[in-house]
C-alpha positions in Angstrom: 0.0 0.0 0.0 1.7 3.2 -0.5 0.1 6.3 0.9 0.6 10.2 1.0 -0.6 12.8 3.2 -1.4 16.4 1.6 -1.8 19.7 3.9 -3.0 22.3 3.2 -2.6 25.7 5.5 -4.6 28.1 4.0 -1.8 29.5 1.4 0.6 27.0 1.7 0.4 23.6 0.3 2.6 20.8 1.4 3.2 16.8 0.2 4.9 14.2 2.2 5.4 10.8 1.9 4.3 8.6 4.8 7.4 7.0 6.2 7.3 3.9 8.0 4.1 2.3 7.5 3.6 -1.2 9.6 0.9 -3.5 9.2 -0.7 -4.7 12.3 -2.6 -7.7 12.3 -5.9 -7.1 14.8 -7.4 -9.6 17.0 -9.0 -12.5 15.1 -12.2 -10.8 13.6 -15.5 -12.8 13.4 -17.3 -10.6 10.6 -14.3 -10.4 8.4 -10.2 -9.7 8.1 -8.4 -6.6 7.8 -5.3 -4.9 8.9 -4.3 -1.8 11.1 -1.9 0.7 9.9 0.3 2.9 11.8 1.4 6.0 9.7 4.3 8.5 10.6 5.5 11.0 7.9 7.9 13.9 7.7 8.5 16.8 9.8 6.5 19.4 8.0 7.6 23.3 9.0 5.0 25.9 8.2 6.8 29.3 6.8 3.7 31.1 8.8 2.2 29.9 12.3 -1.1 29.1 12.2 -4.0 31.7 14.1 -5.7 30.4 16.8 -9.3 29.4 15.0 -7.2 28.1 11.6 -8.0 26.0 9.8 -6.4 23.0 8.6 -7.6 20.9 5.2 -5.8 17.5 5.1 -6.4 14.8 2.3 -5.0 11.6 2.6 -4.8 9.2 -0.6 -4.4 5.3 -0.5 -3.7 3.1 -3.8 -5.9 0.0 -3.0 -4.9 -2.9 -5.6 -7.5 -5.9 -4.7 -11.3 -5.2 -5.3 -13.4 -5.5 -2.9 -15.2 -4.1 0.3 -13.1 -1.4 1.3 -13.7 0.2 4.8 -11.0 2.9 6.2 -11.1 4.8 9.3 -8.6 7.7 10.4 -8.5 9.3 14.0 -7.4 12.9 13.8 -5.4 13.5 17.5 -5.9 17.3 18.2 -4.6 18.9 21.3 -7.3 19.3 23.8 -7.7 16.0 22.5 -11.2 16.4 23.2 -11.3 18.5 19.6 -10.2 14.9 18.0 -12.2 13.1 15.3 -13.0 9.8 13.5 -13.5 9.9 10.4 -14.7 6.5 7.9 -15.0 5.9 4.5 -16.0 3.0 3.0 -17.3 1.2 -1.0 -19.8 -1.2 0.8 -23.1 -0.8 -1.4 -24.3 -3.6 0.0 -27.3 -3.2 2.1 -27.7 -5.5 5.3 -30.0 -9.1 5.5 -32.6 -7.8 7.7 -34.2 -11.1 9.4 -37.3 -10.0 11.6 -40.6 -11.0 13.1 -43.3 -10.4 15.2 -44.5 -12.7 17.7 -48.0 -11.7 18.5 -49.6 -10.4 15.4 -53.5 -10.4 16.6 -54.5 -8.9 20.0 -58.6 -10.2 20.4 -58.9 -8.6 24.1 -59.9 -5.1 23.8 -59.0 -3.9 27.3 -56.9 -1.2 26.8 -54.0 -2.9 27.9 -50.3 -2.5 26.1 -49.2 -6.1 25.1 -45.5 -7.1 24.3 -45.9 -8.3 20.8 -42.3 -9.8 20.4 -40.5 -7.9 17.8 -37.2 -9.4 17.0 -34.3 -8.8 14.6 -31.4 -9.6 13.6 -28.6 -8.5 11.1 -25.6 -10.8 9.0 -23.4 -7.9 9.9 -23.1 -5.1 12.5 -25.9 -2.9 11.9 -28.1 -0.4 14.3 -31.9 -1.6 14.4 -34.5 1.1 14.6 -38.7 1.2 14.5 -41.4 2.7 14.0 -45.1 2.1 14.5 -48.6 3.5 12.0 -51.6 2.9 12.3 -55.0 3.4 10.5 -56.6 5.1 14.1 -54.8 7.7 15.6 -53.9 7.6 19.0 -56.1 9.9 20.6 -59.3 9.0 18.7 -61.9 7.8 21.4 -62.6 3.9 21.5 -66.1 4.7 22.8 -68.5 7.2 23.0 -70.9 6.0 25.3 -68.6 6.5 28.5 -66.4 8.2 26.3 -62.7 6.4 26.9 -59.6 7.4 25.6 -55.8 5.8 26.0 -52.6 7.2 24.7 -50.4 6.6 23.4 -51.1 3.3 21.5 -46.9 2.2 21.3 -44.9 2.5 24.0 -41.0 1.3 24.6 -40.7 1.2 20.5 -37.3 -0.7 19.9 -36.6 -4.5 19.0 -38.0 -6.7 22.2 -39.3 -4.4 24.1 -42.0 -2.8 21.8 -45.6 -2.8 23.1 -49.2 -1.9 21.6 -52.2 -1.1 23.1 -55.1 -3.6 22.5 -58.2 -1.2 21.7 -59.8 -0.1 18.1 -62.7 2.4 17.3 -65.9 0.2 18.6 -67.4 2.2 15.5 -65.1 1.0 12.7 -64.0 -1.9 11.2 -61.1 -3.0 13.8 -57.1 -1.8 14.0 -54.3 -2.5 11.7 -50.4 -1.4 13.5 -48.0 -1.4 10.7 -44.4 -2.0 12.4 -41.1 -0.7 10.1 -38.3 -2.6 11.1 -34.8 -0.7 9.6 -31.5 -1.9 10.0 -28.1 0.5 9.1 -25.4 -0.9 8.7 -21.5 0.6 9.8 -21.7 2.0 5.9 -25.2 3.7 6.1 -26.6 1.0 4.0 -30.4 0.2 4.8 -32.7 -2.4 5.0 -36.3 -2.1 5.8 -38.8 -4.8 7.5 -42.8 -4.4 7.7 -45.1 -6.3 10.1 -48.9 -5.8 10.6 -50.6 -6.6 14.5 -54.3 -6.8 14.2 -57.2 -5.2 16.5 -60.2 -7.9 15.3 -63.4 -5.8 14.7 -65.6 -9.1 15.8 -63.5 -12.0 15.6 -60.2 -13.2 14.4 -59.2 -12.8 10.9 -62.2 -10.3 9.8 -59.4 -7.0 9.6 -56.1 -9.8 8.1 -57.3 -8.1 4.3 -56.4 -4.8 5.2 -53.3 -5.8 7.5 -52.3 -7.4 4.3 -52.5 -4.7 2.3 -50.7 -2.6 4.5 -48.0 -4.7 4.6 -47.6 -5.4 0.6 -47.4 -1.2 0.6 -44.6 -0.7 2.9 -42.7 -3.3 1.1 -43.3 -1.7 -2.1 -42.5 1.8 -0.8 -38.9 1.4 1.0 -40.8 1.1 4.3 -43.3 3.9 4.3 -47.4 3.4 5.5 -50.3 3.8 3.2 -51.9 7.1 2.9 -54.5 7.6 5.7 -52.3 6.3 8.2 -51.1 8.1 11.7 -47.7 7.6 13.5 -48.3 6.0 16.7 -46.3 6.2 19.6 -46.1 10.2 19.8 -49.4 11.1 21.5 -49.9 12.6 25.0 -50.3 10.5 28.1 -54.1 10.3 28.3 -55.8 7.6 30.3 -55.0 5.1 33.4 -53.3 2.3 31.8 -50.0 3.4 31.1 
């Protein structure tokens, strides 16, 4: 691998040559190999010190000669080294294999209560796992009129495992449909989106499984997003006793 630093301070442009540069082999690594690199180059004098509040432009170029997945990271030591930074770059196009589920997809009791429904995930590579929750009811909308009741919000503790939904629906429609988007990121920024439906029955089991359907086939068609009509969940007020 042969490598060169350029700096530039503000007028004056400066090459070196790293010197020195040892390849490290890291502790066995179980998504993959790689090397570490330490760098050192030449003194580099500056005909004018820099101001306080300079600033500093530094490109650093590497000739790679294998193809592949390329991922490279450089920390930047400043003095407070507080002020120091990370920085990555990397060719990976290739998006995560999102693997998730659902493990309670109907809730028949209608008591208001927020039910665990067993979202899981899991990733072939490192990757960060958010979610998010729709719905074609709102949370606020009253269940009943006649007392009038209303919980909210309808999606508490949203993250994998721990994600919960209320079991209620409008008594005066045609039951609940909770659309779940799973999406997984990668250490590259590359996504990959999941979509799960959790019914409210309107009378029985199965009578609202044509619209969760649908619901689902749309997200899946549209990089993770709900069909039109439907409400975020999870962002209401705190309204009601079971909480």
């Amino acid at each position: 691998m042969r490598s060169k630093i350029d700096l530039n301070f503000g007028a004056i442009l400066g090459t070196t040559l790293v010197n020195g540069t040892t390849l490290e082999q890291p502790p066995s690594q179980p998504n993959g190999g790689g090397f570490n690199s330490s760098l050192s180059a030449n003194n580099i004098t500056i005909a004018t010190p820099l101001t306080n509040g300079s600033s500093v432009d530094l490109q650093m170029l590497f000739g790679v000669q294998q193809d592949g997945v390329l991922n490279v990271c450089a920390v930047i030591e400043t003095l407070p080294f507080s002020n120091s930074a990370v920085m990555c770059v990397s060719n990976d196009p290739v998006p995560p294999m999102l693997t998730s589920s659902v493990a309670l997809t109907s809730l028949s009791k209608t008591n208001s209560d927020l039910e665990n429904v067993g979202l899981a995930a899991s990733a072939n590579e490192p990757a960060t796992f958010t979610v998010q929750v729709f719905g074609d009811e709102n949370d606020e909308t009253p269940t009943s009129t006649a007392p009038l009741t209303v919980h909210s919000p309808d999606a508490k503790d949203i993250a994998i495992g721990t994600l919960q939904l209320r079991a209620e629906r409008v008594e005066s429609e045609d039951g609940r449909v909770y659309l779940i988007v799973v999406t997984a990121t990668d250490t590259s920024g590359n996504t990959s989106k999941g979509c799960h439906t959790v019914v409210v029955p309107r009378k029985k089991k199965g009578d609202v499984d044509q619209q969760a359907a649908a619901a689902k086939s749309f997200c899946e068609a549209n990089n993770g997003a709900p069909p039109p009509g439907y409400f975020v969940i999870g962002d209401g007020p705190i309204i009601g006793p079971k909480q």
